[in-house]
SELO-797770 format. One record per atom (N, C-alpha, C): x, y, z; atom name; residue in three letters; residue number from 1. Coordinates in steps of 0.2 Angstrom, whole numbers. Atoms other than C-alpha are relative to their C-alpha. Layout:
! SELO-797770
REC     c1     c2     c3  name  resn  resi
REC      X      Y      Z    CA   ALA   NUM
...
! end
This chain:
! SELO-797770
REC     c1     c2     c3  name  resn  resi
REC     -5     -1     -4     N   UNK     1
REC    376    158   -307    CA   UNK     1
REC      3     -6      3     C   UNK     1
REC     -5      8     -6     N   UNK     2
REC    391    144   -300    CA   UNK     2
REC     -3      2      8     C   UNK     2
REC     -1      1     -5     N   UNK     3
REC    394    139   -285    CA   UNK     3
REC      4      6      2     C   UNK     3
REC     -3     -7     -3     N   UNK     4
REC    407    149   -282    CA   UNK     4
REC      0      6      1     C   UNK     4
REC      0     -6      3     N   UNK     5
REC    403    164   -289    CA   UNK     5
REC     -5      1      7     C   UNK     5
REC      6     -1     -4     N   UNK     6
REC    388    163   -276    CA   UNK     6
REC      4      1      8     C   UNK     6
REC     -3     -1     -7     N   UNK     7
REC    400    159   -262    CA   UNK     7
REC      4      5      2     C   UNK     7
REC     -1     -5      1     N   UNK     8
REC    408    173   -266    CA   UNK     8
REC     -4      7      4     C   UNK     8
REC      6     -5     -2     N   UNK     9
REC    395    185   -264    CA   UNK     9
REC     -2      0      7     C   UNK     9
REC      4      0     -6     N   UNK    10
REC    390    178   -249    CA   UNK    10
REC      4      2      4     C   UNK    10
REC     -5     -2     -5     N   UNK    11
REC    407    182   -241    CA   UNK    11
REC      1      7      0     C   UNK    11
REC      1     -6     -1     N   UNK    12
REC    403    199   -245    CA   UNK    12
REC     -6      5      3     C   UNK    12
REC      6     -1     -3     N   UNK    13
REC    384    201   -238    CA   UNK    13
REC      2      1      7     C   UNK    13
REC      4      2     -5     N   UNK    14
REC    377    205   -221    CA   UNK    14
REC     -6     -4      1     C   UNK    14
REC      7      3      0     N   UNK    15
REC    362    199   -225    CA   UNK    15
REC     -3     -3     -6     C   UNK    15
REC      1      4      6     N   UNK    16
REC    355    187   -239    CA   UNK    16
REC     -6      1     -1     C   UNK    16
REC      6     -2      3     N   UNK    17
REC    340    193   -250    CA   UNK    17
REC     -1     -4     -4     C   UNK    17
REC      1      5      7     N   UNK    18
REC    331    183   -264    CA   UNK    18
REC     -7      3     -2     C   UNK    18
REC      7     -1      2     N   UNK    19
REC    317    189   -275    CA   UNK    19
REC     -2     -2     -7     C   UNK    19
REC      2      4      7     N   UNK    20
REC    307    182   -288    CA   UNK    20
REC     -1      3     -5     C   UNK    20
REC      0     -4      6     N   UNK    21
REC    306    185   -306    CA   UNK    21
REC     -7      5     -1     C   UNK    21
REC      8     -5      0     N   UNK    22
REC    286    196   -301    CA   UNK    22
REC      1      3      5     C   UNK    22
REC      0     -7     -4     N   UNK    23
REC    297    207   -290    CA   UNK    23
REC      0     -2      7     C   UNK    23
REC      2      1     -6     N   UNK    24
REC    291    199   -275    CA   UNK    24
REC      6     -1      6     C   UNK    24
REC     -6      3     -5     N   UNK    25
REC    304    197   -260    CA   UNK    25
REC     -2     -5      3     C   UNK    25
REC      3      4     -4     N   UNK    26
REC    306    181   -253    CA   UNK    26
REC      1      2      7     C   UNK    26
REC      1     -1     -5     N   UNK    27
REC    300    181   -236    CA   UNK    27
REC      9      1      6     C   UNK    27
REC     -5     -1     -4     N   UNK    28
REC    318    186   -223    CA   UNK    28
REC      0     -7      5     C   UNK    28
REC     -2      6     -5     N   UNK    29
REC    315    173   -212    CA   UNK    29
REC     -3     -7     -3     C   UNK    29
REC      0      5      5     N   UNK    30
REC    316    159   -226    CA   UNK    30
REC      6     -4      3     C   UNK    30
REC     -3      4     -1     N   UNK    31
REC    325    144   -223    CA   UNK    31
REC      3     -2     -5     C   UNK    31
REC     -3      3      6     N   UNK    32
REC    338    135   -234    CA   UNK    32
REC     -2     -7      3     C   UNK    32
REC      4      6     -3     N   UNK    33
REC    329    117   -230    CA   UNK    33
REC      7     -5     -5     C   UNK    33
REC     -6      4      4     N   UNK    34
REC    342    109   -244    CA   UNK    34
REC      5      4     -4     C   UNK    34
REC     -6     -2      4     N   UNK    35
REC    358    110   -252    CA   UNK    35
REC      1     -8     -3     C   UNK    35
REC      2      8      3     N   UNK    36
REC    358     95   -265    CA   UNK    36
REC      4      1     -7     C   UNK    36
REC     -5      6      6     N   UNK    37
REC    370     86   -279    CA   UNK    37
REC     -7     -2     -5     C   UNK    37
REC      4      4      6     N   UNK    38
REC    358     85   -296    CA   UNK    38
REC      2     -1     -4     C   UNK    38
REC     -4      1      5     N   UNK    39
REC    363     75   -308    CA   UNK    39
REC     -8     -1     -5     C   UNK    39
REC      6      2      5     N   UNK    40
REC    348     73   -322    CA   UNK    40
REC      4     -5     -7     C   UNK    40
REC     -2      6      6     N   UNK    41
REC    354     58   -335    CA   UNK    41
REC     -8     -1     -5     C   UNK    41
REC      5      3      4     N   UNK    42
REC    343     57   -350    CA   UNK    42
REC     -1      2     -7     C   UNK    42
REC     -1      0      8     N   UNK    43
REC    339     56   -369    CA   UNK    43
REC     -4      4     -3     C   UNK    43
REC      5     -4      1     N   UNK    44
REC    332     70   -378    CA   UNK    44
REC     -3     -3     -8     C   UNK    44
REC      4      0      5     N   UNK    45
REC    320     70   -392    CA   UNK    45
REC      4     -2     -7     C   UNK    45
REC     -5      3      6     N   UNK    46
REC    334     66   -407    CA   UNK    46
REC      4     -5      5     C   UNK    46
REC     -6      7      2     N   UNK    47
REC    341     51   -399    CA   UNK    47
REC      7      1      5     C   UNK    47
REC     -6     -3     -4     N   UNK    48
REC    355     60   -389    CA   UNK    48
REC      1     -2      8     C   UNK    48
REC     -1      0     -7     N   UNK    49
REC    362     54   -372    CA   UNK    49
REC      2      5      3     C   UNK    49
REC     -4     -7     -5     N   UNK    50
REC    364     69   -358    CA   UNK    50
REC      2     -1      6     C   UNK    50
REC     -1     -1     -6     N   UNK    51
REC    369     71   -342    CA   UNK    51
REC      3      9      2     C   UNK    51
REC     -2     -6     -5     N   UNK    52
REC    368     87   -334    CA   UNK    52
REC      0      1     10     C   UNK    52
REC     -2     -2     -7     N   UNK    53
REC    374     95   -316    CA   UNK    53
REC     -2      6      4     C   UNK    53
REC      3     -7     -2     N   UNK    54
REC    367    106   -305    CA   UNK    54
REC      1      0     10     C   UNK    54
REC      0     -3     -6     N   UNK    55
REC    368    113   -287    CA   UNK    55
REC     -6      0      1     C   UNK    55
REC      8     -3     -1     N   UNK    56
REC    351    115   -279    CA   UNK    56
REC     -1      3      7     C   UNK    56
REC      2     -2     -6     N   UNK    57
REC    345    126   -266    CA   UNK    57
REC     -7     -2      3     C   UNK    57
REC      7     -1      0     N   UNK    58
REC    328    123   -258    CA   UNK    58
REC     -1      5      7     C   UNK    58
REC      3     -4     -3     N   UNK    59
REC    320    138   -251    CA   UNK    59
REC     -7     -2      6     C   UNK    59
REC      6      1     -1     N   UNK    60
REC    307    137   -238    CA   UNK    60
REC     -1      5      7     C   UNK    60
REC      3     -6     -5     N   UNK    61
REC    296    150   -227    CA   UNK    61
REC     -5     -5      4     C   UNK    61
REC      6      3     -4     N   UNK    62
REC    286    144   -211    CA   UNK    62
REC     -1      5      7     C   UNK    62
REC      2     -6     -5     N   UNK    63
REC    279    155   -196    CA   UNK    63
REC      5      1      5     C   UNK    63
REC     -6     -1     -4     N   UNK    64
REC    296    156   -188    CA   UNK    64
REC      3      8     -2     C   UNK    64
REC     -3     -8      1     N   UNK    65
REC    297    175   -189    CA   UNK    65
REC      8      2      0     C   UNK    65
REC     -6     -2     -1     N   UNK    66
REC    313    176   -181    CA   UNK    66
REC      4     -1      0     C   UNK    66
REC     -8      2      3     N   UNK    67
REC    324    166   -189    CA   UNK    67
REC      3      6     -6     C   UNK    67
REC     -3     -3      4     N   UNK    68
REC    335    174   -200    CA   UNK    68
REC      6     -4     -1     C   UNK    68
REC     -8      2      4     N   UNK    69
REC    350    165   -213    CA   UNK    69
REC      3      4      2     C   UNK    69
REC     -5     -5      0     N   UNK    70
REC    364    174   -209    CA   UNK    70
REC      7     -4     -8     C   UNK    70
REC     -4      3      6     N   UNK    71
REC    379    172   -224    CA   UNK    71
REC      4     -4      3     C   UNK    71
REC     -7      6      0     N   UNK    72
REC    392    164   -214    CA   UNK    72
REC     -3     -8      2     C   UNK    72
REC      1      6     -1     N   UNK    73
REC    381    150   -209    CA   UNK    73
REC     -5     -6     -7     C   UNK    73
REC      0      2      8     N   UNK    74
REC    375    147   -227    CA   UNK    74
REC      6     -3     -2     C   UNK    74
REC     -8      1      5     N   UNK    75
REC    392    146   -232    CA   UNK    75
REC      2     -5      4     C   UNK    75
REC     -1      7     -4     N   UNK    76
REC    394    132   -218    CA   UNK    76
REC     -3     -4     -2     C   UNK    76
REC      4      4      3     N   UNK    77
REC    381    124   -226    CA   UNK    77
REC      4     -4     -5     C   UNK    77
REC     -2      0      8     N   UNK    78
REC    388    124   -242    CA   UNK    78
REC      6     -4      0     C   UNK    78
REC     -5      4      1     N   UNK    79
REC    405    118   -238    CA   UNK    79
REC     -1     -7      3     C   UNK    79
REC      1      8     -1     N   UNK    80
REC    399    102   -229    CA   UNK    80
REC     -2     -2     -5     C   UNK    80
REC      4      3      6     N   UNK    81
REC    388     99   -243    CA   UNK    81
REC      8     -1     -6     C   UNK    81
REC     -7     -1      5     N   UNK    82
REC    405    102   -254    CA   UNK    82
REC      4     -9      4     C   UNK    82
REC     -5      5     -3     N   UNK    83
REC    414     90   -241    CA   UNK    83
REC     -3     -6      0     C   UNK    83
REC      2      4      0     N   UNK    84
REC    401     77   -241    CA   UNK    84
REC     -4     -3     -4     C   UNK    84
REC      4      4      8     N   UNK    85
REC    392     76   -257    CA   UNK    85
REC      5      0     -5     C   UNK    85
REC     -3      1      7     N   UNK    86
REC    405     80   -267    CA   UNK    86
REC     -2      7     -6     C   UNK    86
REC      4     -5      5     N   UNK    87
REC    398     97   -274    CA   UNK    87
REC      6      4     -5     C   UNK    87
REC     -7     -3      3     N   UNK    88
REC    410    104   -289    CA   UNK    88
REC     -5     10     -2     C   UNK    88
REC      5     -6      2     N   UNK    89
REC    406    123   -296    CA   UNK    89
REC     -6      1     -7     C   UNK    89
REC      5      0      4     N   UNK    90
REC    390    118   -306    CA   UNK    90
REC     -6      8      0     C   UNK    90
REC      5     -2     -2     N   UNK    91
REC    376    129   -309    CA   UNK    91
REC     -5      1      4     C   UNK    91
REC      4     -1     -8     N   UNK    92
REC    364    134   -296    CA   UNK    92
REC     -8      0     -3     C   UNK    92
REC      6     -1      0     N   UNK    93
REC    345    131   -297    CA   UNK    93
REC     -4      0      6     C   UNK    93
REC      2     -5     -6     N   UNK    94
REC    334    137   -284    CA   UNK    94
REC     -7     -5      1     C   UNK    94
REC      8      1      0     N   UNK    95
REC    317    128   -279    CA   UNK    95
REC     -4      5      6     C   UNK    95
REC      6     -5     -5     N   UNK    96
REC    300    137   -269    CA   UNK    96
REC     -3      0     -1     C   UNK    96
REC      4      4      1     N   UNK    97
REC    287    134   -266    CA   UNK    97
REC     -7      5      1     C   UNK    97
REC      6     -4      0     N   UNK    98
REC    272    146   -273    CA   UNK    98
REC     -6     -5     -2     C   UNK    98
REC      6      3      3     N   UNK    99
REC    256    137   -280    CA   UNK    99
REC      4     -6      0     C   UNK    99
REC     -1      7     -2     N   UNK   100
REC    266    122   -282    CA   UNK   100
REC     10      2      2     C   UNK   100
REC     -6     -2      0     N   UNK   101
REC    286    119   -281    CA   UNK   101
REC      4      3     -8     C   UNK   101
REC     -3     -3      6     N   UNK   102
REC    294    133   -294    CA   UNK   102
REC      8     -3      1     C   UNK   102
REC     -7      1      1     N   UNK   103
REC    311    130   -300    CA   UNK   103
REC      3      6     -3     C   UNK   103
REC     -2     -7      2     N   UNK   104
REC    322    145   -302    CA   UNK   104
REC      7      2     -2     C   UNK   104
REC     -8     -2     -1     N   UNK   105
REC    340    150   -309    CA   UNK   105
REC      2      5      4     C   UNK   105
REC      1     -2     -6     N   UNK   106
REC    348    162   -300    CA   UNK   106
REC      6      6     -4     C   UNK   106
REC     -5     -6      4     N   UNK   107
REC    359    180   -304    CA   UNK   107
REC      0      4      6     C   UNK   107
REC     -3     -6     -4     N   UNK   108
REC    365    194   -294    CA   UNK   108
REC     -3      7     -3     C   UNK   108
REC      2     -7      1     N   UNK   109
REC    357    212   -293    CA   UNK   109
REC      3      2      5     C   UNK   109
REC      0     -2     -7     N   UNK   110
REC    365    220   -281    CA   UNK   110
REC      4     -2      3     C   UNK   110
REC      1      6     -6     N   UNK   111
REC    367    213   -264    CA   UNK   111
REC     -8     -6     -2     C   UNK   111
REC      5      4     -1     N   UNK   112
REC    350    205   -271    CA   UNK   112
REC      2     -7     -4     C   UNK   112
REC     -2      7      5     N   UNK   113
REC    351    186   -278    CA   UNK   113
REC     -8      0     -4     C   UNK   113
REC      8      2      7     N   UNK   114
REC    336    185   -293    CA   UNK   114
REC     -1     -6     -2     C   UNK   114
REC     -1      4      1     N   UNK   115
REC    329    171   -293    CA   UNK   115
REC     -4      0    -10     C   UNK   115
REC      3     -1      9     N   UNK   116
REC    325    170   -315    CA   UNK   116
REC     -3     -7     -2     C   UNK   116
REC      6      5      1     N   UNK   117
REC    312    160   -323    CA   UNK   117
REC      4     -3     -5     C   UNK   117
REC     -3      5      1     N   UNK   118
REC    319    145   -332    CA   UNK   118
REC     -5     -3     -7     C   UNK   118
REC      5      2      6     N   UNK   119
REC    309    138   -349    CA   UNK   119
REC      2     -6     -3     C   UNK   119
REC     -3      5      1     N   UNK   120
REC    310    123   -358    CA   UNK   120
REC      4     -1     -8     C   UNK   120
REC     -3     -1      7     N   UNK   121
REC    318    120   -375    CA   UNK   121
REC      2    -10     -2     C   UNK   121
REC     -2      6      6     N   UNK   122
REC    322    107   -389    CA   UNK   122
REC      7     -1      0     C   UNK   122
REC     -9      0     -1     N   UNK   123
REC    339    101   -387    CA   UNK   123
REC      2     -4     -6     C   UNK   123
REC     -2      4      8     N   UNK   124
REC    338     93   -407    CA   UNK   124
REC     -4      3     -6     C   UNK   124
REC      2     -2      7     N   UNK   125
REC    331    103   -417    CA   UNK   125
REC      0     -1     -7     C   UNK   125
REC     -2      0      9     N   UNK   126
REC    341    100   -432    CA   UNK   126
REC     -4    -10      0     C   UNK   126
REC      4      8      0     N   UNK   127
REC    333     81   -428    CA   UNK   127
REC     -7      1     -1     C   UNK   127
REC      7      2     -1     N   UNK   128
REC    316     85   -426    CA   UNK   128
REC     -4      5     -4     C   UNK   128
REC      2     -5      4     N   UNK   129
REC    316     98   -441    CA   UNK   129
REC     -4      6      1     C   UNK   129
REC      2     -7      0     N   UNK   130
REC    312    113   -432    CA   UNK   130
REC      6      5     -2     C   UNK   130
REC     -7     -5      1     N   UNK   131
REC    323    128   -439    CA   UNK   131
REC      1      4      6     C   UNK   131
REC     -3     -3     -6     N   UNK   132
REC    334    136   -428    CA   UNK   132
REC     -2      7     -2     C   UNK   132
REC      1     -4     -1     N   UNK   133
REC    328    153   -436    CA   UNK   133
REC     -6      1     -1     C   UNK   133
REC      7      0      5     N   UNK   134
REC    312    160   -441    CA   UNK   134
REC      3      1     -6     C   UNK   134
REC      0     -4      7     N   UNK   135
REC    310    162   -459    CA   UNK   135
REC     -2      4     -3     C   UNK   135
REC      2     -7     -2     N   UNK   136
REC    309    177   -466    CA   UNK   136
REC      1      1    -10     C   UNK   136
REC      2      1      6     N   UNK   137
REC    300    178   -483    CA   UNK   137
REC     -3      7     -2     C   UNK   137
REC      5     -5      1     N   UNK   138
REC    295    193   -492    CA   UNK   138
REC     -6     -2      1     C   UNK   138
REC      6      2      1     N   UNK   139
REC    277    196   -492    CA   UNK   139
REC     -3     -3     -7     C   UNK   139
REC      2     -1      6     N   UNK   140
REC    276    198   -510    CA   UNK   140
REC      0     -6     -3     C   UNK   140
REC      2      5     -1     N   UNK   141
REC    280    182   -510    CA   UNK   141
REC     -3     -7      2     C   UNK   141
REC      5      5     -3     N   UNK   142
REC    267    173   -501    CA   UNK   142
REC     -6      0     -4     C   UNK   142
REC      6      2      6     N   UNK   143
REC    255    177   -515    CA   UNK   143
REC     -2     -2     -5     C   UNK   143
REC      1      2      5     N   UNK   144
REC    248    169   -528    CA   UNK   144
REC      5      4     -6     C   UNK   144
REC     -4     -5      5     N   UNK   145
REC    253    181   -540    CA   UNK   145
REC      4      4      0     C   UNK   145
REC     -6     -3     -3     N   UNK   146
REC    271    187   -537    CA   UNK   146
REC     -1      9     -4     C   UNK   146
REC     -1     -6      4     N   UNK   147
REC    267    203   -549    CA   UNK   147
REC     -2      8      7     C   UNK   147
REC      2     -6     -5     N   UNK   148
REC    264    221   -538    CA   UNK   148
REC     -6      0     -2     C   UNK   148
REC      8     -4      0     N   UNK   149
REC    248    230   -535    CA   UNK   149
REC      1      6      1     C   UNK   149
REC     -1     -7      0     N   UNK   150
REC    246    246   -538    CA   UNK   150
REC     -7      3      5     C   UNK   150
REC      4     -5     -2     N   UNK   151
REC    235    257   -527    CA   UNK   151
REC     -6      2     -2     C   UNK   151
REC      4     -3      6     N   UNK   152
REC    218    260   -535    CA   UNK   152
REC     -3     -4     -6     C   UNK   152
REC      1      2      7     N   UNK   153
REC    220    246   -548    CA   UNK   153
REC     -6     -5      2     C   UNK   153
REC      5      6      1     N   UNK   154
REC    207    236   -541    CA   UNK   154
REC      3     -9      1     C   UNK   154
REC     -2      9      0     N   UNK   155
REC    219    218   -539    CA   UNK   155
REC     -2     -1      7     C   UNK   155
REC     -2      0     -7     N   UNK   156
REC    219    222   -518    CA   UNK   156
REC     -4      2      6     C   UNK   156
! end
């Protein structure tokens, strides 16, 4: 999900939800601790210079029960960070902090925001000779002796 699209959304809520890809809801009295400008500059596996962009949230829960985000002061957030970092409408990644700090894209259900699990990938495959598809070989194929078998005949 962009920026926008999120700010969006938000101008439509009373209240902000997030739950994680095991169902789980984040805690209500979660704080947004950051709004952040990432830029990741670097060379992948075949040789290639990249630069990717992203928006970041950082989630975080502490025994402050009775806070609660509300949307329009999120969305205050947002626009200073817009007015002083420079933020354009990138996509949005999400951090949180379970067992260690997860990293999470982000979608819409609802009123609910999903935070979705993220994987990593080969950005040169056709460099590093893995095929983009499986290959898909008859069986009959893979055996020594391409001839059939009949049922019964004793080859199998």
């Amino acid at each position: 999900m962009k920026l926008n699209d999120f700010k969006n959304k938000l101008n439509e809520l009373e209240q902000i939800s997030f739950e994680l890809p095991n169902g789980t809801k984040v805690p209500a009295h979660f704080h947004v601790t950051e709004v952040g400008n990432v830029t990741k500059h670097f060379i992948d596996c075949g040789g290639t210079i990249r630069v990717e962009h992203r928006v970041n949230f950082q989630l975080w829960e502490a025994n402050d029960y009775d806070h609660r985000l509300h949307p329009e002061k999120l969305l205050s957030i947002i626009e200073l960070s817009e007015d002083k970092l420079g933020l354009k409408d990138e996509e949005i990644e999400v951090e949180y902090q379970g067992d260690t700090i997860g990293k999470y894209g982000i979608e819409l259900n609802g009123d609910t925001f999903m935070l979705t699990s993220l994987t990593t990938d080969c950005l040169a495959k056709d460099k590093c000779g893995i095929p983009t598809e499986k290959l898909k070989k008859p069986l009959i194929s893979l055996t020594p002796n391409s001839s059939t078998c009949e049922p019964g005949s004793g080859c199998c």
